[in-house]
C-alpha positions as CSV (number, residue, x, y, z in Angstrom):
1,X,14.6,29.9,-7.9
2,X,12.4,30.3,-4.6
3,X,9.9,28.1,-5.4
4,X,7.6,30.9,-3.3
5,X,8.3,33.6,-5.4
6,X,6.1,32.3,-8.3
7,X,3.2,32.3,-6.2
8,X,3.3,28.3,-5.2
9,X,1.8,27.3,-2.0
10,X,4.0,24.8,-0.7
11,X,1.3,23.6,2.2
12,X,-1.3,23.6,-1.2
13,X,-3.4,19.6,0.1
14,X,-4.8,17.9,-3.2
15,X,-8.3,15.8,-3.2
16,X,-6.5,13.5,-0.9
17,X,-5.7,16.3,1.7
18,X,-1.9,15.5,1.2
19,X,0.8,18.4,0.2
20,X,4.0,18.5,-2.6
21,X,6.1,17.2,0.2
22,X,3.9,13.7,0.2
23,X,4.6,12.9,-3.5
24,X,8.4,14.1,-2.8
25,X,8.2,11.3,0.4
26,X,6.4,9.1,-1.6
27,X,9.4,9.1,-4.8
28,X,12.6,9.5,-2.2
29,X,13.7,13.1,-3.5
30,X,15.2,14.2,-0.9
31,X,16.4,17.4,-2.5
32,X,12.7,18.3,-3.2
33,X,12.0,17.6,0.0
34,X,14.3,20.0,1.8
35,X,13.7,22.8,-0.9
36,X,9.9,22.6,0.2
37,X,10.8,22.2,3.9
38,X,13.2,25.5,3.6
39,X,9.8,27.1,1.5
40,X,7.8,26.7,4.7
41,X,6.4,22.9,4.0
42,X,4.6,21.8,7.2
43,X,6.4,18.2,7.9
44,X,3.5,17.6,10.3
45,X,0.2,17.9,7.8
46,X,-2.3,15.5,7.8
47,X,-3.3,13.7,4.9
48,X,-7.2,11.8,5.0
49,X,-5.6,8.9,6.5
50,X,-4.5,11.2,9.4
51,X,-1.0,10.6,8.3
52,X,2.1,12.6,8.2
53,X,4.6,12.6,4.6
54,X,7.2,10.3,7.2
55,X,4.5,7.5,7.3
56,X,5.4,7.7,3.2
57,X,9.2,7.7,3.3
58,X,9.1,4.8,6.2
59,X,6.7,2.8,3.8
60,X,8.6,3.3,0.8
61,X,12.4,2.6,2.8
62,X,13.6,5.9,1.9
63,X,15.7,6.5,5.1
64,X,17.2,10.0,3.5
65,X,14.0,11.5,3.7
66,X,12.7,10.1,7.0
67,X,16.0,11.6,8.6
68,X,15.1,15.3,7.2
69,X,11.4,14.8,8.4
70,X,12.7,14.5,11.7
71,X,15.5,16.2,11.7
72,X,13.0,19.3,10.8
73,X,10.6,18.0,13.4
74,X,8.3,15.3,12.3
75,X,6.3,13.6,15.2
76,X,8.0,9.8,14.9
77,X,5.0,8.6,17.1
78,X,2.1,10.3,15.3
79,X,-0.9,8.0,14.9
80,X,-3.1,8.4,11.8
81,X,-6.4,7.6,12.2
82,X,-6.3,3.6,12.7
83,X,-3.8,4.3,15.8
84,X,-0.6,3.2,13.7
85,X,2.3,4.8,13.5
86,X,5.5,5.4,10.8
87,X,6.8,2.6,12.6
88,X,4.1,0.2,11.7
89,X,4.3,1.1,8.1
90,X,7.9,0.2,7.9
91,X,7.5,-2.9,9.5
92,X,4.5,-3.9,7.6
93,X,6.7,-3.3,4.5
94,X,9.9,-4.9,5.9
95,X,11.9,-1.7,6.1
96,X,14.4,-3.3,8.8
97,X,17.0,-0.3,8.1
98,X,14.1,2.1,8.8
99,X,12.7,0.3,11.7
100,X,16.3,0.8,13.4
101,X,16.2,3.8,12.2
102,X,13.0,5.2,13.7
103,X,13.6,3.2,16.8
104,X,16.8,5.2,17.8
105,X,14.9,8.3,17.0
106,X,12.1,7.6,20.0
107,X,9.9,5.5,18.1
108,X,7.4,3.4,20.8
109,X,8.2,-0.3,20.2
110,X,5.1,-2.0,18.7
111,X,4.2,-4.8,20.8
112,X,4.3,-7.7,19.7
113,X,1.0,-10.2,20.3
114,X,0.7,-13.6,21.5
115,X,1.0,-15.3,17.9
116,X,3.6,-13.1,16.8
117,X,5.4,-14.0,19.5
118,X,5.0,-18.1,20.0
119,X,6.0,-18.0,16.0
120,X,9.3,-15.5,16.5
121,X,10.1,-17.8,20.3
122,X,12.4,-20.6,20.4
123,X,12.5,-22.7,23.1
124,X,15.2,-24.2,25.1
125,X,16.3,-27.0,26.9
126,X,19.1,-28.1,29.3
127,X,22.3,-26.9,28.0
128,X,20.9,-24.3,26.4
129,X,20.5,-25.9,23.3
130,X,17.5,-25.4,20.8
131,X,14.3,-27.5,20.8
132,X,13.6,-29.5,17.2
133,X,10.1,-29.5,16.6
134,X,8.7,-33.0,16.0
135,X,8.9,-34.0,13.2
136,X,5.7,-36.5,13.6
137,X,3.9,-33.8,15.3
138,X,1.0,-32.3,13.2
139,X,1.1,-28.9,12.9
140,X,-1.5,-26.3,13.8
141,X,-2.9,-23.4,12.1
142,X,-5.2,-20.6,13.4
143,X,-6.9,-17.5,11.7
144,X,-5.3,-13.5,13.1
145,X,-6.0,-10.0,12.5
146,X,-4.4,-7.5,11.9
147,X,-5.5,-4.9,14.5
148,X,-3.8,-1.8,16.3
149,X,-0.6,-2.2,15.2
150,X,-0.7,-6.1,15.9
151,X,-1.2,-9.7,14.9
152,X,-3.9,-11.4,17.1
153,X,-5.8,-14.6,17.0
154,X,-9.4,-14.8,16.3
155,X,-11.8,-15.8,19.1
156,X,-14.2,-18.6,18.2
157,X,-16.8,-15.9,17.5
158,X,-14.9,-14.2,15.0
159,X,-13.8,-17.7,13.5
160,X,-17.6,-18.4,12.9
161,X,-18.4,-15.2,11.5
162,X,-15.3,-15.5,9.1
163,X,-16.5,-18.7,8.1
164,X,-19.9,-17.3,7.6
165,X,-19.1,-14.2,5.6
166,X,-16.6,-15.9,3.2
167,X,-18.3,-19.3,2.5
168,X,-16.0,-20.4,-0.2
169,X,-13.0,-20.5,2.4
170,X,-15.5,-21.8,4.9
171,X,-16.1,-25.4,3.2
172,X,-12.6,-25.9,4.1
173,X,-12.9,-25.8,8.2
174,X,-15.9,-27.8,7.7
175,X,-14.2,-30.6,5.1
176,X,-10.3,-30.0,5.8
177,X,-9.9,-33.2,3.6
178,X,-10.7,-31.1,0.7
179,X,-7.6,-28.7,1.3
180,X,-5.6,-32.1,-0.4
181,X,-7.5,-31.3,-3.4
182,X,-6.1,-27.5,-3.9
183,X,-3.8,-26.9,-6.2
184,X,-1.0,-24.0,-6.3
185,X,-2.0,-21.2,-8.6
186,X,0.7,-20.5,-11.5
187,X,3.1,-18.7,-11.1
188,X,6.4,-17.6,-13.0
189,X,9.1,-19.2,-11.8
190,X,11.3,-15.7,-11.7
191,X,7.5,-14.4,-10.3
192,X,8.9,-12.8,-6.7
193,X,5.2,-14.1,-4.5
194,X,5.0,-11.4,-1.9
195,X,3.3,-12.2,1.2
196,X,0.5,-10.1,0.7
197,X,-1.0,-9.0,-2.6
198,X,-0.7,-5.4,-2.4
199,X,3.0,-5.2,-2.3
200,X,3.2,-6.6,-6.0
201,X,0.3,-4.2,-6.9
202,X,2.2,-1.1,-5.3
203,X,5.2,-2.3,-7.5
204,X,3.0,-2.6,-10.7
205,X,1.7,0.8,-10.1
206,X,4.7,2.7,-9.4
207,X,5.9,1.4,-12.4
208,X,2.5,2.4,-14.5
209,X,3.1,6.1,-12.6
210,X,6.1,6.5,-14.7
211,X,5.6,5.3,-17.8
212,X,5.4,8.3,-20.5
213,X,2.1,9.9,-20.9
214,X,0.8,8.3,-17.5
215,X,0.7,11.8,-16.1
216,X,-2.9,12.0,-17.6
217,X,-4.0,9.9,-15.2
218,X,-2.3,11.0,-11.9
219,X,-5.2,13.3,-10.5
220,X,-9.2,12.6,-11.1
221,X,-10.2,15.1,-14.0
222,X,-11.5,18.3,-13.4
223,X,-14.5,19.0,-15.4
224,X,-14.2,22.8,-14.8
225,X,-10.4,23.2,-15.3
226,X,-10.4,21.2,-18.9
227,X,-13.9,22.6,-19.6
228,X,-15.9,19.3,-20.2
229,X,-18.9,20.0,-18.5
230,X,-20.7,16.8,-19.4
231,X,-17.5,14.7,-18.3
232,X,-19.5,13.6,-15.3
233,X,-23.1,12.7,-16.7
234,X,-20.6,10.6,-19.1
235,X,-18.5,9.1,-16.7
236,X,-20.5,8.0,-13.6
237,X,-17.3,6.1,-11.9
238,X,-14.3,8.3,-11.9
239,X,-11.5,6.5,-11.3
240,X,-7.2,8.0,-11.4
241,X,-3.7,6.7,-10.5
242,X,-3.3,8.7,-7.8
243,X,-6.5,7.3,-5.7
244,X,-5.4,4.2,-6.3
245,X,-2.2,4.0,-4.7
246,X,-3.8,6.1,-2.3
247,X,-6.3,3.1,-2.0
248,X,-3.2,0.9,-1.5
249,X,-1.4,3.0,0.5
250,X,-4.6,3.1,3.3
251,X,-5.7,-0.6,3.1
252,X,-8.6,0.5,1.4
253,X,-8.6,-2.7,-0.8
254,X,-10.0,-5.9,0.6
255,X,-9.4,-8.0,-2.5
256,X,-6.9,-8.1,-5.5
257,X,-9.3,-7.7,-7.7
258,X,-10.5,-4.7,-6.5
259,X,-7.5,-3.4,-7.4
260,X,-7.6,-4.3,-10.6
261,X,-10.8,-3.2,-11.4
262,X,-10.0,0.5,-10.3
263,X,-7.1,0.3,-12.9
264,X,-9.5,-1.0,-15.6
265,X,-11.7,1.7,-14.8
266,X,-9.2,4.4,-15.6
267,X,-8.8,3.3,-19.2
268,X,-12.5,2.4,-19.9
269,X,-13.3,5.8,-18.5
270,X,-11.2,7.4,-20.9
271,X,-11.6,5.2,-23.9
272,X,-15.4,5.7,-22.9
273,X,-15.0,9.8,-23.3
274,X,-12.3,10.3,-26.0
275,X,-13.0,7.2,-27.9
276,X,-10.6,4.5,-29.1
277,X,-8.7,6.4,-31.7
278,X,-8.0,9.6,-30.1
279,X,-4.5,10.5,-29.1
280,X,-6.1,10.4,-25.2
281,X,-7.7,6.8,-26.2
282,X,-4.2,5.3,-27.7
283,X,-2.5,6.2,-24.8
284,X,-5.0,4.6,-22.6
285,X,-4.7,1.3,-24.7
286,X,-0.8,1.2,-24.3
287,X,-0.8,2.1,-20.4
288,X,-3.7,-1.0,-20.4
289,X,-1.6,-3.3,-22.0
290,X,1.9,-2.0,-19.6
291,X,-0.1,-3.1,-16.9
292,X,-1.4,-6.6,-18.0
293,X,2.3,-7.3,-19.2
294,X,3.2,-6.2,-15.2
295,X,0.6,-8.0,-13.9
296,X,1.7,-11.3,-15.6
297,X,5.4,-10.9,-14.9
298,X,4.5,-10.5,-11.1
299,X,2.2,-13.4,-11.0
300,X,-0.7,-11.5,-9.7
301,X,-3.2,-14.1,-10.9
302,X,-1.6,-15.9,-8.3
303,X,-3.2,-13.7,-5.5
304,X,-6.5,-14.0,-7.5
């Protein structure tokens, strides 16, 4: 069945300006994929973000449906709106099979900065063997950013307005004996630590996405469709699944607990309108306590 032919509009964008073919990029179904492409699904749309449903299938490693995104004419080198490409996403998630991939499809290179590259450097000396570090040596750490597709280090200005802005880290550059005095936050021993935070909340959320009933949650309520008019003198903080991992997606969080707190919202919203016994309110109270069983079997008090 032409999925045209029952008056669907295939290049239909959502609240987050992104079409059927991002949540197809975003889940790997590749079949879906095609059937919209062959349905007249634009492969170049813009989301919010300024980004294309590639930037998606790069970030989530799903190489089938990057290769029919281009192979139907995706721009490899689009930039979305903080000059990064599908390139960037890949690496940022560690999709080495994808950043081959785009790379022999006429991805730019990213470039690589001056921290990245004393780390990923190895030095040499006569006979062309490797240098050991010294063992004796102290070793050195300095603060980066992450900006324009790249790892830099922070000038001394930007040190001191770091230090100003998040005092509690601060106390440390000023008393670095106290860093002895830290201790490692617990953490299951099976717990896999991600490097950054938001990879173990994407994980918990794509998870939460599927459970059964979850649905309810995927898209910020419509007051006019489910005719609730006083929905939004009720709930003054809307909050849905599908903004969050849009939130995650973007790099709109600055803290874990941000995260978290949008989650939390989503059930106290709709505890706070149905009520706690309702069939909307039970399955509110099971998706809460899904997530704090994922959120303890990734550790993500760790990151907190």
């Amino acid at each position: 069945m032409k999925i045209s032919a029952i008056g669907c509009n295939v290049n239909h964008r959502d609240q987050y300006g992104q079409t059927p073919l991002y949540y197809a990029a975003r889940e790997g179904h590749r079949e879906m994929a095609e059937k919209l492409i062959i349905a007249g699904a634009d492969v170049n749309s813009e989301d919010l973000n300024g980004q294309t449903a590639l930037f998606y299938g790069a970030r989530e490693g799903h190489k089938n449906v990057c290769e029919l995104f281009i192979k139907h004419g995706a721009s490899v080198n689009k930039q979305d709106k903080k000059k990064q490409t599908a390139l960037h996403w890949a690496k940022k998630s560690n999709r080495a099979d994808i950043v081959d991939f785009l790379m022999t499809c006429g991805a730019t290179p990213i470039k690589e900065s001056a921290a990245e590259k004393e780390k990923s450097s190895v030095k040499k000396v006569a006979g062309g063997k490797k240098k050991q570090p010294d063992k004796g040596s102290s070793k050195k750490y300095v603060l980066t950013v992450y900006k324009d597709g790249s790892w830099r280090t922070l000038n001394a200005e930007e040190v001191k307005a770091f230090i100003a802005e998040n005092k509690e880290v601060g106390m440390y550059f000023k008393n670095p004996e106290l860093i002895d005095t830290l201790k490692m936050p617990p953490a299951s021993q099976a717990a896999n630590i991600f490097y950054h935070w938001d990879k173990a909340a994407s994980k918990i959320m794509n998870h939460i996405w599927k459970q059964q009933g979850a649905w309810h949650f995927h898209q910020a309520v419509d007051p006019i469709a489910f005719n609730i008019p006083d929905y939004p003198q009720i709930i003054k903080k809307p909050m849905d699944f599908g903004l969050i991992r849009q939130k995650l997606a973007s790099g709109a969080y600055s803290k874990c607990q941000e995260f978290v707190s949008d989650v939390e919202q989503v059930f106290i919203n709709c505890l706070t309108y149905n009520g706690e016994s309702s069939d909307f309110g039970m399955l509110a109270k099971n998706l809460r306590e899904e997530f704090k069983k994922q959120c303890q079997l990734l550790s993500l008090d760790f990151y907190m």
